[in-house]
C-alpha positions as CSV (number, residue, x, y, z in Angstrom):
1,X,-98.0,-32.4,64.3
2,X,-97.7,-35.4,62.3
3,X,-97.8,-33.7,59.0
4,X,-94.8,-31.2,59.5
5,X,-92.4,-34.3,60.2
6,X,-92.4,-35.2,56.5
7,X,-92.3,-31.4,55.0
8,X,-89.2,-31.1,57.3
9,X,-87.4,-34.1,55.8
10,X,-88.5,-33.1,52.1
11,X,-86.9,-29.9,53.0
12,X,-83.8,-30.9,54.1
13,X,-83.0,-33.0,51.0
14,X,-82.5,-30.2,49.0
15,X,-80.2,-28.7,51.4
16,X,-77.9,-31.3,51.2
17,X,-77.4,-31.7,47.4
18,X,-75.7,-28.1,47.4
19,X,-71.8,-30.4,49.1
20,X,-71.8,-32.2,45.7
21,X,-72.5,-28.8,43.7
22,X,-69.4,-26.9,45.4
23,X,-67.1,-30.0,44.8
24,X,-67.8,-29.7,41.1
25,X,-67.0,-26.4,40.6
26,X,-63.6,-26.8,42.6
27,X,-62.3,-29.9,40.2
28,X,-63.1,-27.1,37.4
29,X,-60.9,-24.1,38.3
30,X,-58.4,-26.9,40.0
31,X,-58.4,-28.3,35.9
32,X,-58.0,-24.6,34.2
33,X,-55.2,-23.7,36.4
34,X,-53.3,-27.1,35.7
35,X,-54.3,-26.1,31.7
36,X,-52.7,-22.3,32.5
37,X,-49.5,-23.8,34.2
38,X,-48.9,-26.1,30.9
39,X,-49.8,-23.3,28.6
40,X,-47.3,-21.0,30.6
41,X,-44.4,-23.7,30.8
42,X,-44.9,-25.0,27.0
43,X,-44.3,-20.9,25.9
44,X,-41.4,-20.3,28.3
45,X,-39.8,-23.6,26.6
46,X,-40.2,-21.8,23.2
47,X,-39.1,-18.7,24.3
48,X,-36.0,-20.8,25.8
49,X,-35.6,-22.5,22.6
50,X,-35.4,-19.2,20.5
51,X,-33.0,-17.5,22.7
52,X,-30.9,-20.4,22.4
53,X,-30.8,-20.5,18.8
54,X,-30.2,-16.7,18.9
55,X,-27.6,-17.5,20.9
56,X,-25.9,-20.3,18.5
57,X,-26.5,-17.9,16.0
58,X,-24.4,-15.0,17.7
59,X,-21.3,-17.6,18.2
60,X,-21.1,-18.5,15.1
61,X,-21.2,-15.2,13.9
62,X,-18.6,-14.3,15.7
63,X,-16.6,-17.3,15.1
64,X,-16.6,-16.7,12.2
65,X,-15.4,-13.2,12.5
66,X,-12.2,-14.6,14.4
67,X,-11.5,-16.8,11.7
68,X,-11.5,-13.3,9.5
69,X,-9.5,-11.6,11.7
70,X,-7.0,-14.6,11.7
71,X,-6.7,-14.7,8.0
72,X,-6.5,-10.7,7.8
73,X,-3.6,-10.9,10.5
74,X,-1.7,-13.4,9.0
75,X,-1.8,-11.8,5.4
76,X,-0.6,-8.6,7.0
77,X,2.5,-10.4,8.6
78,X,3.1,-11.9,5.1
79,X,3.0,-8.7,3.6
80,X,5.3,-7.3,6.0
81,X,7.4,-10.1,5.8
82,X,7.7,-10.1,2.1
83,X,8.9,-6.2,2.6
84,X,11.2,-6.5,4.8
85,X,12.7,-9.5,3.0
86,X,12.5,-6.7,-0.2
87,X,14.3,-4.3,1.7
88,X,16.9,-6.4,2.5
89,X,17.8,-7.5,-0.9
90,X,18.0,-3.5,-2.0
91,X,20.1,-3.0,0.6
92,X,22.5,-6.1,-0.3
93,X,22.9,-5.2,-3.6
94,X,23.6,-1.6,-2.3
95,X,26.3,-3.1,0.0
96,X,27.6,-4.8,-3.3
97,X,27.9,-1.7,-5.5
98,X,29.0,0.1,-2.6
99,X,32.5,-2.2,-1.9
100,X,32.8,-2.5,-6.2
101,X,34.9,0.9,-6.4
102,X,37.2,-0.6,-2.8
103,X,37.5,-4.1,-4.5
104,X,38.9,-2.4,-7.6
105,X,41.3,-0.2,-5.8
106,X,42.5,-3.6,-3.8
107,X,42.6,-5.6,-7.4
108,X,45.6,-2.5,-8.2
109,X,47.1,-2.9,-5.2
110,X,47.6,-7.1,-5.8
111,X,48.4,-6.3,-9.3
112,X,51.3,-3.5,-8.3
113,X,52.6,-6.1,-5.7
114,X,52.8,-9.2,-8.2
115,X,54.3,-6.9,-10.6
116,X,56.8,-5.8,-8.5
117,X,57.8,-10.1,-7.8
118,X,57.0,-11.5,-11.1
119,X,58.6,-9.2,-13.7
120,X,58.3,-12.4,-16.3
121,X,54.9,-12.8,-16.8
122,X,53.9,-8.6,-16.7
123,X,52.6,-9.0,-19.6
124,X,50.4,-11.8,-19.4
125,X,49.2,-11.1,-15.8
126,X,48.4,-7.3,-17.4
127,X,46.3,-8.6,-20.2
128,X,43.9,-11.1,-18.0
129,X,43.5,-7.7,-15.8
130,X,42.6,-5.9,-18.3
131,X,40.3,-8.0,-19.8
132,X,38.9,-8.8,-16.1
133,X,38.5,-5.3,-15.7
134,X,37.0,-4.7,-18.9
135,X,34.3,-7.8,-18.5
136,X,33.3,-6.2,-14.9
137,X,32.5,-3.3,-16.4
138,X,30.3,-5.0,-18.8
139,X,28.6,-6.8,-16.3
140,X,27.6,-3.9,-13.9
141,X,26.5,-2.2,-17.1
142,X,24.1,-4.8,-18.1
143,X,22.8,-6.2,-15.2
144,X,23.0,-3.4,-12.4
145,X,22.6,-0.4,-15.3
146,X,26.1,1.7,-12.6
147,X,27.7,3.5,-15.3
148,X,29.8,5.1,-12.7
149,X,31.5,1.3,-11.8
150,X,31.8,0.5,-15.8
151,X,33.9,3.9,-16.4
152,X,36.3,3.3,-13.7
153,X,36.5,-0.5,-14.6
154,X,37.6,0.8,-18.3
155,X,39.5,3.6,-16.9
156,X,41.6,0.7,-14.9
157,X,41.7,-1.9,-18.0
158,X,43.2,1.5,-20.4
159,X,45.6,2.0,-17.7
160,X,47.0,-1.5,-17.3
161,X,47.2,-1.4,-21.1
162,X,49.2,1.5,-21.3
163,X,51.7,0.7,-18.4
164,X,52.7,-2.3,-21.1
165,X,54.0,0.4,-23.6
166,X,53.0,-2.2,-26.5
167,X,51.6,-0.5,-29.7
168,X,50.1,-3.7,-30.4
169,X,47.5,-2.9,-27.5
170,X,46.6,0.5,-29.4
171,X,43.3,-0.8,-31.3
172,X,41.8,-2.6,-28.3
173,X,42.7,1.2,-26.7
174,X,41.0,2.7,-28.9
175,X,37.5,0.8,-28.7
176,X,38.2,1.4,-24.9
177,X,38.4,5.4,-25.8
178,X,35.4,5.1,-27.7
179,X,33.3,3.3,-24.9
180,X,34.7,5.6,-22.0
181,X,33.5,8.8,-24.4
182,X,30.2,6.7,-25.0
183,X,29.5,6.1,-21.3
184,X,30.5,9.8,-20.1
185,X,28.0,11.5,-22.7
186,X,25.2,9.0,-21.1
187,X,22.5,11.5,-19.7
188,X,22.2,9.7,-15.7
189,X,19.3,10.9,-14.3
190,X,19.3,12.3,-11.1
191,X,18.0,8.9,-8.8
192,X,18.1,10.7,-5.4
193,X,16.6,14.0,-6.5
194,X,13.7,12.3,-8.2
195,X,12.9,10.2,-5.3
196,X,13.4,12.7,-3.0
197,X,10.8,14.8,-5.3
198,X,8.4,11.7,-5.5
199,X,8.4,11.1,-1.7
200,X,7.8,15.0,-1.0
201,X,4.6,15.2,-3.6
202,X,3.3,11.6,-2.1
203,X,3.2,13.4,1.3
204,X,1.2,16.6,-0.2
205,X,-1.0,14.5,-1.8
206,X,-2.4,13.5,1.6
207,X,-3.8,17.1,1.8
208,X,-4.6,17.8,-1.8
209,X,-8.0,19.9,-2.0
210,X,-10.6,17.2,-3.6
211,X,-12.7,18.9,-6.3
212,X,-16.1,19.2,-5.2
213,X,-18.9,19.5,-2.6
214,X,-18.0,18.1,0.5
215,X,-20.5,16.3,2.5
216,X,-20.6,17.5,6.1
217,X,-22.3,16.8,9.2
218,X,-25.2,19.1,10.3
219,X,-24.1,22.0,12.5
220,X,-25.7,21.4,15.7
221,X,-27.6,25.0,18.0
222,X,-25.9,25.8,21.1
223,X,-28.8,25.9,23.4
224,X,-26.6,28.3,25.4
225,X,-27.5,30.8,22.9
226,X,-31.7,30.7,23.0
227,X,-33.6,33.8,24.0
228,X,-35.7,33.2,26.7
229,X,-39.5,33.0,26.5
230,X,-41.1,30.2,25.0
231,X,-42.1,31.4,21.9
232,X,-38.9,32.8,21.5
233,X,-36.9,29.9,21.6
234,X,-39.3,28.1,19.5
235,X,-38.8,30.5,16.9
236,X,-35.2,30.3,17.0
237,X,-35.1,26.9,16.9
238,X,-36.8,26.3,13.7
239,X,-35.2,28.8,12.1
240,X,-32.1,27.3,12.9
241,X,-34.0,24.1,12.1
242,X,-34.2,25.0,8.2
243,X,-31.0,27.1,7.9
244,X,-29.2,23.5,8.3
245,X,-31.3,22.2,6.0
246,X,-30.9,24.2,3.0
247,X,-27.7,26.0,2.1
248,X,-27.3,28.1,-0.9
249,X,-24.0,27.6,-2.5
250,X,-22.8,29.1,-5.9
251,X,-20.7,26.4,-7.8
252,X,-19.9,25.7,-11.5
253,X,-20.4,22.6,-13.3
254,X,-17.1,21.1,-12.8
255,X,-16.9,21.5,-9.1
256,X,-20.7,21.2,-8.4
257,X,-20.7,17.5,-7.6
258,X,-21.1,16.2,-4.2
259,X,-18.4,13.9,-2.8
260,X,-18.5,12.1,1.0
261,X,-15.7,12.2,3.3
262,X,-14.5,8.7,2.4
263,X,-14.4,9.7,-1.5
264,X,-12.2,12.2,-0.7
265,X,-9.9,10.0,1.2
266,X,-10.2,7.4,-1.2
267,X,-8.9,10.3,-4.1
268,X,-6.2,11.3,-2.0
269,X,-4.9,7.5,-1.1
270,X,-5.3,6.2,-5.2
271,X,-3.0,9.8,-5.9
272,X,-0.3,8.9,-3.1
273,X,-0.4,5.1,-4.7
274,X,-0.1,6.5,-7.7
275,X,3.3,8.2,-6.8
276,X,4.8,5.2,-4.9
277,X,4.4,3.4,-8.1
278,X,6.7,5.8,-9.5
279,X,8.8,5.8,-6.8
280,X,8.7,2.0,-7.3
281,X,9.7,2.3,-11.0
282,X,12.9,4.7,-10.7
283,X,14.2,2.6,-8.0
284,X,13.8,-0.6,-10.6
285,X,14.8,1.5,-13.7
286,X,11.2,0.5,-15.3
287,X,10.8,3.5,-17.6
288,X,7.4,2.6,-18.6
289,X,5.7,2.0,-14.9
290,X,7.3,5.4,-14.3
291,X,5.9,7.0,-17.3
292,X,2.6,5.2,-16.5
293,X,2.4,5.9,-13.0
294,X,2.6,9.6,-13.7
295,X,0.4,10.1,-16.1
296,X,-2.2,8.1,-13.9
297,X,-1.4,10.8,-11.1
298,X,-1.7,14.2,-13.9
299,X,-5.1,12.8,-15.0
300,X,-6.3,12.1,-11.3
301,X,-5.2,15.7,-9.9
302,X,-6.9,17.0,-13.4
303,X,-10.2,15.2,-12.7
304,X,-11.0,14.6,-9.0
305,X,-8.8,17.7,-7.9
306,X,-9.5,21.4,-7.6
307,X,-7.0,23.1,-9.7
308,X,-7.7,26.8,-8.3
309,X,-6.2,25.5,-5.3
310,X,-2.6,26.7,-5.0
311,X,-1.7,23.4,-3.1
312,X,-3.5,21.4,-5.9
313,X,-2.0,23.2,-8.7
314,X,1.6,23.2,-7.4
315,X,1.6,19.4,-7.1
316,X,0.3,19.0,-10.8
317,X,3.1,21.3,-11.6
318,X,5.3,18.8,-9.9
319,X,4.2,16.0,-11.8
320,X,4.6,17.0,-15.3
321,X,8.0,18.5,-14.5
322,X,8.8,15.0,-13.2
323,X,7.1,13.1,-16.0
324,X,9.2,13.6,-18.9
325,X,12.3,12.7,-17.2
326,X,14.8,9.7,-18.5
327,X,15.4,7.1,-15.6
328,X,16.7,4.6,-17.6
329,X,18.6,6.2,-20.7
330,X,19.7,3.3,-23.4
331,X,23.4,2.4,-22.4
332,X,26.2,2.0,-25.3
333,X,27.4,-1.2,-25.8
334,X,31.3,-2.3,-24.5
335,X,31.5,-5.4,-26.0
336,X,34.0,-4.4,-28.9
337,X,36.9,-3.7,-26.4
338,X,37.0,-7.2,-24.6
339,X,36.4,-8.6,-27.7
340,X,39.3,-7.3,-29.4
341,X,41.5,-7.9,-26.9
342,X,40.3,-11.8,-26.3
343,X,41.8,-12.1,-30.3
344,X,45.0,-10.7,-28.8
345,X,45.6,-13.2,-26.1
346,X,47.4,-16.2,-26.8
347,X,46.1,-19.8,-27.4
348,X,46.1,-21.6,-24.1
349,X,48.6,-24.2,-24.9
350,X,50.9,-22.2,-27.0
351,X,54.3,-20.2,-25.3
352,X,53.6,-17.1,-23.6
């Protein structure tokens, strides 16, 4: 009995060592999930950081894209500005041509009455008429080209002249016959017509057959129309499958290329600018930009256009019948008259 007592404690010592073992192992996992929990909220900070310079990255962009659209917006609103302040000068100096033939039919009128109160100075009053009439007409001649306003002007100046019945008048008549004759055999081109014209083939061109292959988008199988089976449809599907893939066209070398949908547009759009430049031109009297402008547009519907098209081929016609036209014929000079009669008036501070 007294040699089991010590056995007994020996035995227990081991037994108790195992508490310390246990606690060691729990400050381990205890450290590794601590580590995980760093690890974990170190990556969600980077992932946090690269959303938000995604982010920063997105507003600028689009910041930037305002700014665009600002810039575009307001260019367009000076654009239109600029047009409309355009259109408003045409139609001022419209207005203006407009009252010239009432303004001259009012300048008789005061004449007639002054003639009738001032029977003294006829004469004199006649002569600065005539030789106002006769610089108006120079003046719409040269600077607004309105032959129409410059023959009535003379018309009116030859009149006054003769209601004098003063031989002495006859050579400055004469160089007004001369102009008159001058003006009348002046070829005037037809400026409504034209634009009228112009205007209609700028609308056509909008539908003028490109020359070409057009690019279009693959026709898609109406699954509607499958045969049932599996096989079947399987079948029809491919075959459908490589039917849209190749197509056999027979085309010639000229209209062989292949164009997109926005080439075409494009053709069409450079054709109808084409034609407002001419439109442009006969409304400024610019012989040359009209010229110009046409012959860009015949060599355009020649090169990018199909030809065997009726549509096509009608509004070439159209061009070169408008091409060779005169819209701003050289004008004859009526100088001669006003200054023959300027030698006939009297000096200033000499007697009437």
């Amino acid at each position: 009995m007294a040699e089991t007592g010590p056995e007994t404690i020996s035995s227990s010592v081991p037994g108790d060592s195992s508490g310390p073992r246990r606690a060691h192992t729990y400050s381990r996992l205890t450290t590794a999930i601590a580590v995980l929990a760093f690890a974990t909220a170190g990556y969600t900070l980077v992932r946090l950081d690269s959303m938000r310079d995604k982010l920063d990255t997105a507003n600028a962009a689009v910041a930037a894209a305002n700014v665009d659209r600002d810039l575009l917006r307001a260019e367009l609103k000076s654009q239109a500005s600029r047009e409309r302040q355009a259109h408003r000068d045409l139609n001022r100096r419209l207005d203006t041509l407009n009252d010239a033939p009432q303004q001259l039919q009012e300048l008789a009128s005061s004449v007639e009455e002054l003639r009738g109160r001032a029977e003294g100075p006829e004469r004199a009053w006649s002569r600065a008429e005539a030789l106002f009439l006769l610089e108006l007409a120079q003046r719409r001649l040269t600077l607004d080209r309105d032959v129409e306003t410059a023959v009535v002007a003379l018309e009116s100046a030859d009149l006054r002249l003769a209601a004098l019945r003063d031989t002495s008048f006859a050579a400055v008549r004469q160089e007004i016959a001369k102009e008159l004759q001058a003006l009348r055999a002046v070829q005037r081109p037809d400026t409504t017509g034209i634009l009228s014209r112009l205007s209609s083939a700028e609308e056509r061109a909008a539908e003028a057959p490109v020359k070409g292959i057009l690019v279009t988008e693959r026709n898609a199988y109406d699954r509607s129309q499958l045969p049932d089976g599996m096989f079947a449809r399987a079948r029809a599907i491919i075959g459908q499958t490589f039917s849209n893939l190749i197509v056999m066209r027979k085309v010639d070398d000229l209209s062989g290329r292949v164009i997109t949908a926005e080439e075409a547009v494009l053709r069409r759009q450079h054709l109808q600018l084409l034609l407002f430049a001419a439109r442009n031109a006969v409304a400024r009297h610019d012989e040359q930009a009209y010229r110009t402008a046409l012959a860009g547009a015949r060599r355009s519907l020649g090169d990018f256009f199909d030809l065997s098209k009726p549509s096509a081929q009608a509004l070439l016609t159209e061009v070169q019948a408008l091409e060779p036209v005169n819209i701003d014929p050289a004008l004859p000079d009526v100088t001669d008259s006003i200054n023959a009669l300027r030698r006939m008036m009297p000096s200033r501070r000499g007697p009437e």
